[in-house]
N, CA, C and O of each residue as an XYZ file, in Angstrom:
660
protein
N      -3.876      2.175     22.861
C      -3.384      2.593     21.565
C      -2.504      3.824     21.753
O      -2.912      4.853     22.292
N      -1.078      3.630     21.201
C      -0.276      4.632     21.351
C      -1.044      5.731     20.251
O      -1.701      5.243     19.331
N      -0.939      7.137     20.380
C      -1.043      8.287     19.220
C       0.258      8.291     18.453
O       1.221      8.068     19.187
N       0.580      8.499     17.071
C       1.627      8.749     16.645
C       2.387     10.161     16.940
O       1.694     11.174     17.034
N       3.746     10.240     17.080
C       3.776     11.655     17.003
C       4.469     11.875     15.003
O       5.482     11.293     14.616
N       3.884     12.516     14.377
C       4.001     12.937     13.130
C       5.625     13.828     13.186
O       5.997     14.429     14.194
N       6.330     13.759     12.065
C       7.685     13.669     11.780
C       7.575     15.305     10.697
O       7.223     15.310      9.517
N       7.829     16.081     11.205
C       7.891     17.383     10.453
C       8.229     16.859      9.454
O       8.797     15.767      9.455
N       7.980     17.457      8.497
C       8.472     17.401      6.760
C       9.465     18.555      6.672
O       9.182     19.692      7.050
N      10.582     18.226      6.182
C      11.552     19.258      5.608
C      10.810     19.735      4.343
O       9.729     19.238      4.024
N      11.562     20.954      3.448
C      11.073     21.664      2.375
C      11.341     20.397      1.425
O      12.374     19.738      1.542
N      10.350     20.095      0.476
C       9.949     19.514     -0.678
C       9.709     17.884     -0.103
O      10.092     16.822     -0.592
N       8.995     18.136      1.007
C       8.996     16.417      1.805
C       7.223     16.923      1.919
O       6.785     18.066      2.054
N       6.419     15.551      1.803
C       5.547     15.345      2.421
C       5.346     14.486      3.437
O       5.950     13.420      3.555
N       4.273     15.024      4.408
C       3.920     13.836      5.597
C       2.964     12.687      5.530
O       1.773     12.999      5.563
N       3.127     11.991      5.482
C       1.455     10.604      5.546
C       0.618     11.552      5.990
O      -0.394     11.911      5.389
N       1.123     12.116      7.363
C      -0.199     12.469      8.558
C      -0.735     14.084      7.548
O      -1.446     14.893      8.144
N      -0.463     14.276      6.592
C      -1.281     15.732      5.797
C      -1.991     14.796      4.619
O      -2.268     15.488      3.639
N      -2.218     13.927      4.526
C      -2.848     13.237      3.231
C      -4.135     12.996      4.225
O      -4.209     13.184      5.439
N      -5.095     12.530      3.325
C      -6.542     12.700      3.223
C      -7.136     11.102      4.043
O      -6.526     10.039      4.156
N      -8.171     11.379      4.392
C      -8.779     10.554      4.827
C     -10.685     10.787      4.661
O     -11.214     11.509      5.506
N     -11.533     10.176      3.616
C     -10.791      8.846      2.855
C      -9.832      9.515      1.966
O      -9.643     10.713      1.754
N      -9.208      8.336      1.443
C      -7.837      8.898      0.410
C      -8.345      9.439     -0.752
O      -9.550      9.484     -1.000
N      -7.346      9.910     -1.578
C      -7.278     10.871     -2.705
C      -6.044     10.152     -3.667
O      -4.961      9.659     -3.351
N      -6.757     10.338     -5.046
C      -6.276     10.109     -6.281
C      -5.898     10.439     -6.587
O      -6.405     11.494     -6.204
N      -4.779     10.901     -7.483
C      -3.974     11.762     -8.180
C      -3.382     11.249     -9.772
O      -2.995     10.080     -9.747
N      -3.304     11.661    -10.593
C      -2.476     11.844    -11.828
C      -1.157     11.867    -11.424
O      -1.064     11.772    -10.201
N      -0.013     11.967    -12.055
C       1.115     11.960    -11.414
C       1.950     11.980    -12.841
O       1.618     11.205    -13.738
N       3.154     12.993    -13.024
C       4.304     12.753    -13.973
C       5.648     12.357    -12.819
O       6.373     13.126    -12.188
N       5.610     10.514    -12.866
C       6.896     10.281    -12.365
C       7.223      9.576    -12.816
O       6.417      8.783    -13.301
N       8.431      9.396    -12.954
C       8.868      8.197    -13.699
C       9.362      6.883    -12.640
O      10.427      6.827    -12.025
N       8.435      6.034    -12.637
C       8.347      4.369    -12.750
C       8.890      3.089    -12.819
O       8.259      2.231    -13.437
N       9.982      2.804    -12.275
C      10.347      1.586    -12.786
C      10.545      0.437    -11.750
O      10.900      0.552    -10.577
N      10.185     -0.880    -12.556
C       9.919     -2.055    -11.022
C      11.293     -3.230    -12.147
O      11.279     -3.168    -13.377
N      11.800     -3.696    -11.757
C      12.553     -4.768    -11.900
C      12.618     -6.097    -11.318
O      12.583     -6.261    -10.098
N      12.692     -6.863    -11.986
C      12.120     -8.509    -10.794
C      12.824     -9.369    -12.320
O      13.099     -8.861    -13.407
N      12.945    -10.677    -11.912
C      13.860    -11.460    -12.296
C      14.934    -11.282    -13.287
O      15.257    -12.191    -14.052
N      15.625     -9.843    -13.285
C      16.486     -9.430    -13.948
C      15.876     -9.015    -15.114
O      16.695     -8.923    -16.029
N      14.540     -8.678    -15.483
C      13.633     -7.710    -16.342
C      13.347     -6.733    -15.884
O      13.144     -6.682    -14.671
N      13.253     -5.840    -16.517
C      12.799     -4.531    -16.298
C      11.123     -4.481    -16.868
O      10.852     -4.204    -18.037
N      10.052     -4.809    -15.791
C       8.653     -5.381    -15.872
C       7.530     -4.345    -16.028
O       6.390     -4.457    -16.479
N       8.453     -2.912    -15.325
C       7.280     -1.699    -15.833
C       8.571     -0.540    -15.654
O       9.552     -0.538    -14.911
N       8.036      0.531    -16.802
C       8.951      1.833    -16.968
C       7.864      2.304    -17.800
O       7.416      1.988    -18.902
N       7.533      3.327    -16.745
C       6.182      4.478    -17.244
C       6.983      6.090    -16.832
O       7.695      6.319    -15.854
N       6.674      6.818    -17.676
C       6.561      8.332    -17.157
C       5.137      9.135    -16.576
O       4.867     10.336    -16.581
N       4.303      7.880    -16.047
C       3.399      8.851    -15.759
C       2.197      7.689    -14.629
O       1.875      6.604    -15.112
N       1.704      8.052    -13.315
C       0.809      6.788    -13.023
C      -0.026      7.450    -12.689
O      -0.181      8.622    -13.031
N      -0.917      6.639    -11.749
C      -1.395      7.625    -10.834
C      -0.973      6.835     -9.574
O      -0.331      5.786     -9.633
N      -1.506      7.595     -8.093
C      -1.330      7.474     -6.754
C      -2.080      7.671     -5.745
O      -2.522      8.815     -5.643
N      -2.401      6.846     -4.876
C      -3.576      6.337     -3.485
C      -2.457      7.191     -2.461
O      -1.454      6.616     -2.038
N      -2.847      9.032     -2.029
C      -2.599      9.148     -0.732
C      -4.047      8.897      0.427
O      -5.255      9.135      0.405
N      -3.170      8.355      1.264
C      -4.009      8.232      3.004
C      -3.206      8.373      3.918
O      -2.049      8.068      4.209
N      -4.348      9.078      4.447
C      -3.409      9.314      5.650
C      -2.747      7.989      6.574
O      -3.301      6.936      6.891
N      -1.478      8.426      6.845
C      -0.240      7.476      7.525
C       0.085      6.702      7.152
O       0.714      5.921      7.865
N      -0.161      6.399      5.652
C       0.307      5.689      4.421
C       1.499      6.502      3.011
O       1.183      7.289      2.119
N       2.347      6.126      3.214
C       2.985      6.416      1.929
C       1.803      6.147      0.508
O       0.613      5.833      0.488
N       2.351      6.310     -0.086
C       1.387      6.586     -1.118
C       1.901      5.198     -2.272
O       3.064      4.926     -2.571
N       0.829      4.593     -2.686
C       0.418      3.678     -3.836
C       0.451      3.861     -4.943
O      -0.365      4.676     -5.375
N       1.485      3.141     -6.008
C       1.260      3.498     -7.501
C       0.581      2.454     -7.862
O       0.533      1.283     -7.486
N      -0.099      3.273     -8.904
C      -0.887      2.347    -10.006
C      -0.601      2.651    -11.571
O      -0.674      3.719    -12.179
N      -0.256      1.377    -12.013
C       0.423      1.951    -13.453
C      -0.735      0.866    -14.672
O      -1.124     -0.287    -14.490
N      -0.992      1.735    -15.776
C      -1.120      1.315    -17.115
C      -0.825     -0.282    -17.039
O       0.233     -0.659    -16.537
N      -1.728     -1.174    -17.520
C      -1.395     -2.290    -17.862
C      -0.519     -2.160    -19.375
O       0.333     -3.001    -19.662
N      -0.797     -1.178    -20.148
C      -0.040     -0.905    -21.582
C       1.694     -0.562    -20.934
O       2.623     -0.564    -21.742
N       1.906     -0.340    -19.726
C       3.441      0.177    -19.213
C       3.881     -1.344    -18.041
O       4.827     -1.350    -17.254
N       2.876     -2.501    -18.261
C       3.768     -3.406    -17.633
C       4.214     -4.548    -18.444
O       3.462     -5.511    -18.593
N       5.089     -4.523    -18.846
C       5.470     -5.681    -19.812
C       4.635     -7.226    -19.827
O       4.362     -7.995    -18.906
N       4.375     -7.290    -21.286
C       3.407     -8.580    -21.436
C       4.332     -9.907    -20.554
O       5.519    -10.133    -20.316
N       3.037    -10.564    -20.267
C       3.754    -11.787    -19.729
C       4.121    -11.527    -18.298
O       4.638    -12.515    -17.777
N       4.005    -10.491    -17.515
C       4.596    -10.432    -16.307
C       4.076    -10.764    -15.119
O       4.628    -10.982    -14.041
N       2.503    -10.783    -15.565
C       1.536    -10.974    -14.685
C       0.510    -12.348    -14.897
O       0.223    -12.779    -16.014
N       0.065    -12.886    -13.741
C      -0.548    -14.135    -13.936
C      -1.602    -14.066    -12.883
O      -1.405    -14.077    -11.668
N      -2.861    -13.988    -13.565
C      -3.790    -14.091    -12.180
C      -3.330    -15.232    -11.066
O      -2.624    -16.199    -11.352
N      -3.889    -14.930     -9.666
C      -3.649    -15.563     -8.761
C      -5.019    -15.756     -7.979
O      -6.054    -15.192     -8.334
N      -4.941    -16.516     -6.994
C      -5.976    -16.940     -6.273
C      -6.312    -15.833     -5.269
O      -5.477    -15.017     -4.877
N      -7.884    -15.866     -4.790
C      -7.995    -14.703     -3.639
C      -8.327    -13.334     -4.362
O      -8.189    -13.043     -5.550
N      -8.739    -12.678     -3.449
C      -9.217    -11.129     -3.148
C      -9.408    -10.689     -2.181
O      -9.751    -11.452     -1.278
N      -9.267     -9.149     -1.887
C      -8.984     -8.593     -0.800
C     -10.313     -7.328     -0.950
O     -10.918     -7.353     -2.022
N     -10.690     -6.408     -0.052
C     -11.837     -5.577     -0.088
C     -10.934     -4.405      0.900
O     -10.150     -4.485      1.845
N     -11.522     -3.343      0.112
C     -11.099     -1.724      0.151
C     -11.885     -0.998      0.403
O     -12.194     -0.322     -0.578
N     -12.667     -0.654      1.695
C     -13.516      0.060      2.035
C     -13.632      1.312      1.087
O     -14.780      1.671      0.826
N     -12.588      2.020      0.538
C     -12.533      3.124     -0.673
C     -12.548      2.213     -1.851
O     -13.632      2.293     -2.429
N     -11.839      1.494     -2.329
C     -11.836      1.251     -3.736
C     -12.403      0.087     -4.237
O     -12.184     -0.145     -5.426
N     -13.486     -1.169     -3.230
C     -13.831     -1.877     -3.775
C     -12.862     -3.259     -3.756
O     -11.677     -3.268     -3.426
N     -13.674     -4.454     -4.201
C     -12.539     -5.520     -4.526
C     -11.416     -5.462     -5.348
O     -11.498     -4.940     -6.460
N     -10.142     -6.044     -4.837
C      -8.718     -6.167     -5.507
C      -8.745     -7.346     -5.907
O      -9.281     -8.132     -5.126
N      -8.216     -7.908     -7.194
C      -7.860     -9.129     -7.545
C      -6.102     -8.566     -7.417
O      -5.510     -7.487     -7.391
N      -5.630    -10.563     -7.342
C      -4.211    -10.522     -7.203
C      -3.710    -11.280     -8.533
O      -4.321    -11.991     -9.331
N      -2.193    -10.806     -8.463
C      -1.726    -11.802     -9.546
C       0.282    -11.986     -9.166
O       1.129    -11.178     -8.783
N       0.309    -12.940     -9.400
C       1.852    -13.564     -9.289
C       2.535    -12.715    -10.330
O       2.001    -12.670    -11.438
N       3.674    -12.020    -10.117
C       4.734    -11.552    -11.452
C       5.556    -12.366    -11.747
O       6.419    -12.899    -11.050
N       5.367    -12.457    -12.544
C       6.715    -13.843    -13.535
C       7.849    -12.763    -14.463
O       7.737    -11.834    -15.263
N       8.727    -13.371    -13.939
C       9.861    -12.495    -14.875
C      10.916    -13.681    -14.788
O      10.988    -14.326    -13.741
N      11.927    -14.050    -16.122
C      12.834    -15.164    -16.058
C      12.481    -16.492    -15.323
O      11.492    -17.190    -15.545
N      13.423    -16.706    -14.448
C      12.601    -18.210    -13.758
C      12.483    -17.748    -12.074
O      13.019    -18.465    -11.230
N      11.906    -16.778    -11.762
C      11.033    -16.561    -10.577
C      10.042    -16.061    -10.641
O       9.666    -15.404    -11.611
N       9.501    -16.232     -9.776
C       7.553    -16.101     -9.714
C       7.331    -15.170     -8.205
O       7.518    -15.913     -7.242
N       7.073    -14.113     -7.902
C       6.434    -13.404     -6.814
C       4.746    -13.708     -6.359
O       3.810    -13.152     -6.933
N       4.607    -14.529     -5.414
C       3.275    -15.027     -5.376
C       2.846    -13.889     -4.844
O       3.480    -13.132     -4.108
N       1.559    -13.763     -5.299
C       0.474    -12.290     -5.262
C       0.847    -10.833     -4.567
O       0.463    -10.268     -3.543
N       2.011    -10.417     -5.882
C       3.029     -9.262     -5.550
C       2.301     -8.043     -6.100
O       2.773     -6.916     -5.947
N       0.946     -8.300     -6.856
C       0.857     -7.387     -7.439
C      -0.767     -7.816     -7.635
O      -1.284     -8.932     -7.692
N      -1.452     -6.240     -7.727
C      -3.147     -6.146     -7.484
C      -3.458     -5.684     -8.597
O      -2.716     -5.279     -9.492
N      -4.787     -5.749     -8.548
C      -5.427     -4.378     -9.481
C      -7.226     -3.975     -9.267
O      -7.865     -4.762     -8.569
N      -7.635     -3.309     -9.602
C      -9.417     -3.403     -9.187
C     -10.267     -2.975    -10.312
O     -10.651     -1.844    -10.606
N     -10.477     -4.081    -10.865
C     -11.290     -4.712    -11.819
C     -12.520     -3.351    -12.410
O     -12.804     -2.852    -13.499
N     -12.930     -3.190    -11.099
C     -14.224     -2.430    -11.003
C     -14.102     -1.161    -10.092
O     -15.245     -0.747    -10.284
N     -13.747     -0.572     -9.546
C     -13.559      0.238     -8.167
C     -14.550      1.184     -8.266
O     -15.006      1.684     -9.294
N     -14.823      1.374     -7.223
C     -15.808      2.132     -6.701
C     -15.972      3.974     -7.686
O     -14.892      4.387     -8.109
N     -16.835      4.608     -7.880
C     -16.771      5.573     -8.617
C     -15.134      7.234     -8.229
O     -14.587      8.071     -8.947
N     -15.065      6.957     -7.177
C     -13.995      7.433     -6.942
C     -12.731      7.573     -7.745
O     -12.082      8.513     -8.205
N     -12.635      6.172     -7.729
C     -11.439      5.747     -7.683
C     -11.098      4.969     -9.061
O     -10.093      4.265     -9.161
N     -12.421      5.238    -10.570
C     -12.739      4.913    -11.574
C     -11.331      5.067    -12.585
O     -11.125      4.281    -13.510
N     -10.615      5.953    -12.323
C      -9.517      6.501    -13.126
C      -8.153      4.891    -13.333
O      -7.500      4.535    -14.315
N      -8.225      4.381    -12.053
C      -7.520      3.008    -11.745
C      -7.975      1.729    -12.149
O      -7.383      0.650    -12.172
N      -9.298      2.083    -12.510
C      -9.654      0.662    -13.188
C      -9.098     -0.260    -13.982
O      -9.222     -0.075    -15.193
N      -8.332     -1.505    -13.494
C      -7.293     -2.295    -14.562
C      -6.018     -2.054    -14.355
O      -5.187     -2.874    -14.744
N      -5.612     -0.821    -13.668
C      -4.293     -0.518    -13.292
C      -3.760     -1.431    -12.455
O      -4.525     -2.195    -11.867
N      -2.135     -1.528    -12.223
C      -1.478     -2.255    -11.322
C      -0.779     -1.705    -10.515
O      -0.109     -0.719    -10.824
N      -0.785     -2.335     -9.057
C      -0.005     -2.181     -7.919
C       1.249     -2.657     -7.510
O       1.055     -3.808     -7.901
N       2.052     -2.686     -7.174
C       2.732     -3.709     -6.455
C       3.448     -3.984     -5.342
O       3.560     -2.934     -4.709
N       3.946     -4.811     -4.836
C       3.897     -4.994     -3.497
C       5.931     -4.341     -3.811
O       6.531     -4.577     -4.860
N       6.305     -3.871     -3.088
C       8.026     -3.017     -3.506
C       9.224     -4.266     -2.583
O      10.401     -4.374     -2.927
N       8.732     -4.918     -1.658
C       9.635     -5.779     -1.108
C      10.017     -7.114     -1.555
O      10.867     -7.780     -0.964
N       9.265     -7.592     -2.808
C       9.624     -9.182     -3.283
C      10.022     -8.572     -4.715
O      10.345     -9.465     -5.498
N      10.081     -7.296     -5.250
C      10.724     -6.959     -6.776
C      12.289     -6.789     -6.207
O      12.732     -6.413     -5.122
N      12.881     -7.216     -7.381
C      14.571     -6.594     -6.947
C      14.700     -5.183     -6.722
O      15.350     -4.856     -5.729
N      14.273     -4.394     -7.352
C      14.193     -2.847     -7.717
C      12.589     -1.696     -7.945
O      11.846     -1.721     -8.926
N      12.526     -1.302     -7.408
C      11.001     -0.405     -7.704
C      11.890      0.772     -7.174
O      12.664      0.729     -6.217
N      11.570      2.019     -8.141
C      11.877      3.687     -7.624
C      11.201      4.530     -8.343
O      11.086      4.366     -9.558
N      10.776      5.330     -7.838
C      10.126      6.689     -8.302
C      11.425      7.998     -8.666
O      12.235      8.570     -7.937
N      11.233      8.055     -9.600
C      12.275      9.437    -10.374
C      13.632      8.475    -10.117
O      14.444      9.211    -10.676
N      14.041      7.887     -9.877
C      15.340      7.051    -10.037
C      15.618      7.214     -8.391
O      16.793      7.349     -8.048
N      14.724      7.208     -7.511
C      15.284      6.603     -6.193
C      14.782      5.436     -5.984
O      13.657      5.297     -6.464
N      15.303      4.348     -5.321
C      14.780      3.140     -5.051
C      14.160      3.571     -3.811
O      14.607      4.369     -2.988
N      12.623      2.669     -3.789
C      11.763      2.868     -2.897
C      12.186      1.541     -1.584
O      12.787      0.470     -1.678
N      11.480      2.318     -0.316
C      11.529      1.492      0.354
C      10.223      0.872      0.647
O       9.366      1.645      0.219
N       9.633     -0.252      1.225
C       8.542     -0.793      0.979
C       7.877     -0.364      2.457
O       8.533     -0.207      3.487
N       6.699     -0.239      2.352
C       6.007      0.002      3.524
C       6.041     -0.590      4.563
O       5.095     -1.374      4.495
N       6.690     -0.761      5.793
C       5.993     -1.958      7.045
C       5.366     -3.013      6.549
O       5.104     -3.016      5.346
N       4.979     -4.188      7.425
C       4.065     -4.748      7.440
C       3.674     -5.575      5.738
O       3.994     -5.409      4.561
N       2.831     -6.474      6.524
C       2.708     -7.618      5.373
C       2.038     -7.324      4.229
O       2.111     -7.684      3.054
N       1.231     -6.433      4.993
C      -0.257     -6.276      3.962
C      -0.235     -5.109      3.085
O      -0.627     -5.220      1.924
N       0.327     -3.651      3.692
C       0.321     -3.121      3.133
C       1.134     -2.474      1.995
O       2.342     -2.647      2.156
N       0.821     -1.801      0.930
C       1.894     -1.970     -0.773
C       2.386     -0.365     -1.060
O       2.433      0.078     -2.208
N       2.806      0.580      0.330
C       2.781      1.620      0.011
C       4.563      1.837     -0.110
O       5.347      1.219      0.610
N       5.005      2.889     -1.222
C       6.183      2.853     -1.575
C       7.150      4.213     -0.806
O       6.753      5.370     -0.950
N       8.562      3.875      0.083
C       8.593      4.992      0.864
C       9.889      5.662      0.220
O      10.995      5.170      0.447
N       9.735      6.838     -0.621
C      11.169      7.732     -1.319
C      11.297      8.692      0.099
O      10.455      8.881      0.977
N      12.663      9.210     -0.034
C      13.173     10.152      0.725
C      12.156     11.616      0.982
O      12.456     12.456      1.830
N      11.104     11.713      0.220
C      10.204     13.057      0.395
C       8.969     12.613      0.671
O       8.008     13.145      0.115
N       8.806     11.626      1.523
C       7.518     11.285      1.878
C       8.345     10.558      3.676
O       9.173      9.679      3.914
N       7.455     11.620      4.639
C       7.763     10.920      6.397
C       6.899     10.616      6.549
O       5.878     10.812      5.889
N       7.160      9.672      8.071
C       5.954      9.013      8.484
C       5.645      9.722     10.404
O       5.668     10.924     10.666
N       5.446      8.855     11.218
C       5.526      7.590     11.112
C       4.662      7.159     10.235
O       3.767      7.937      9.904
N       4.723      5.550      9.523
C       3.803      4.960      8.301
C       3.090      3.885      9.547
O       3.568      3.546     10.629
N       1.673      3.498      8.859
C       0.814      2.460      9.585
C       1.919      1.287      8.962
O       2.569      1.412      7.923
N       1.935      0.161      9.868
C       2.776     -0.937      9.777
C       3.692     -0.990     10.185
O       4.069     -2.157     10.079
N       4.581     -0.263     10.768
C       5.420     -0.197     12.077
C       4.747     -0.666     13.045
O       3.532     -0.487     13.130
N       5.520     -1.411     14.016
C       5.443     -1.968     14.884
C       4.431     -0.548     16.319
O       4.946      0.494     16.724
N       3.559     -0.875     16.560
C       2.808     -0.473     17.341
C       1.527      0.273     17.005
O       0.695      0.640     17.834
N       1.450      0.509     15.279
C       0.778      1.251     14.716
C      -0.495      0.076     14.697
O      -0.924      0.539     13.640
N      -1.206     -0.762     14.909
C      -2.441     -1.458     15.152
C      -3.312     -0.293     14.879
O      -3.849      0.215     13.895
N      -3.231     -0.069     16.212
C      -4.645      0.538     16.470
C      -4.787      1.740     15.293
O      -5.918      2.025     14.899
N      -3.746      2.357     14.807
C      -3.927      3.640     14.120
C      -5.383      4.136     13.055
O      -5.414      5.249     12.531
């Protein structure tokens, strides 16, 4: 297993490798927006956010801030040593469908209670997802849904060699 070497943060940048392990919750005033079949499917001023360490960080938004109709349960679940079981769901917007682009946790563990019902989403199958009006880049890797703006370095888990991390 390679060690990462961690990527200094310039002034007003954070690093993955200074976030918490287990992760930490947060409140958050940012403004939100995901776009997918030429709808504009969520625009919130406010979510919250999953930092861990060597992870960009996870939004979770208000089901009241994702436009009705966008979401469709899907098959499967996934397990979160911190937050408990995830259910999935397909986003429907116009005439495309993102198969299980987007989570949420029903129940989560007492931690992580503030997210209950909230949504995730995966940033590489929406046309558009950005925080404060930058478009995000999507995390590495298949699995994981973490969103990467210009003030957050890595290296991020899901790059190529990061396994073992």
């Amino acid at each position: 297993m390679s060690i990462p070497v961690p990527i200094k943060p310039l002034p007003g940048q954070e690093s993955v490798w200074h976030y918490p392990r287990p992760p930490r919750l947060e409140a958050v005033e940012l403004h939100i927006q995901i776009h997918f079949g030429g709808l504009c499917i969520v625009d919130t001023p406010r979510c919250h956010r999953v930092l861990e360490t060597s992870h960009p960080p996870v939004y979770y938004i208000a089901p009241s801030f994702v436009r009705a109709g966008a979401l469709r349960p899907a098959k499967g679940t996934s397990f979160c040593e911190w937050k408990g079981e995830a259910d999935y769901f397909d986003v429907v917007a116009g005439d495309r469908t993102a198969a299980r682009a987007a989570w949420c946790y029903a129940a989560p563990t007492p931690s992580f209670a503030a997210i209950a019902g909230f949504f995730a989403f995966y940033a590489a199958p929406m046309d558009r997802c950005s925080v404060g009006g930058e478009r995000v880049t999507p995390q590495p890797g298949r699995f994981y849904g973490g969103w990467i703006t210009s003030g957050i370095v890595g290296p991020f888990k899901g790059e190529p060699g990061s396994v073992g991390w």
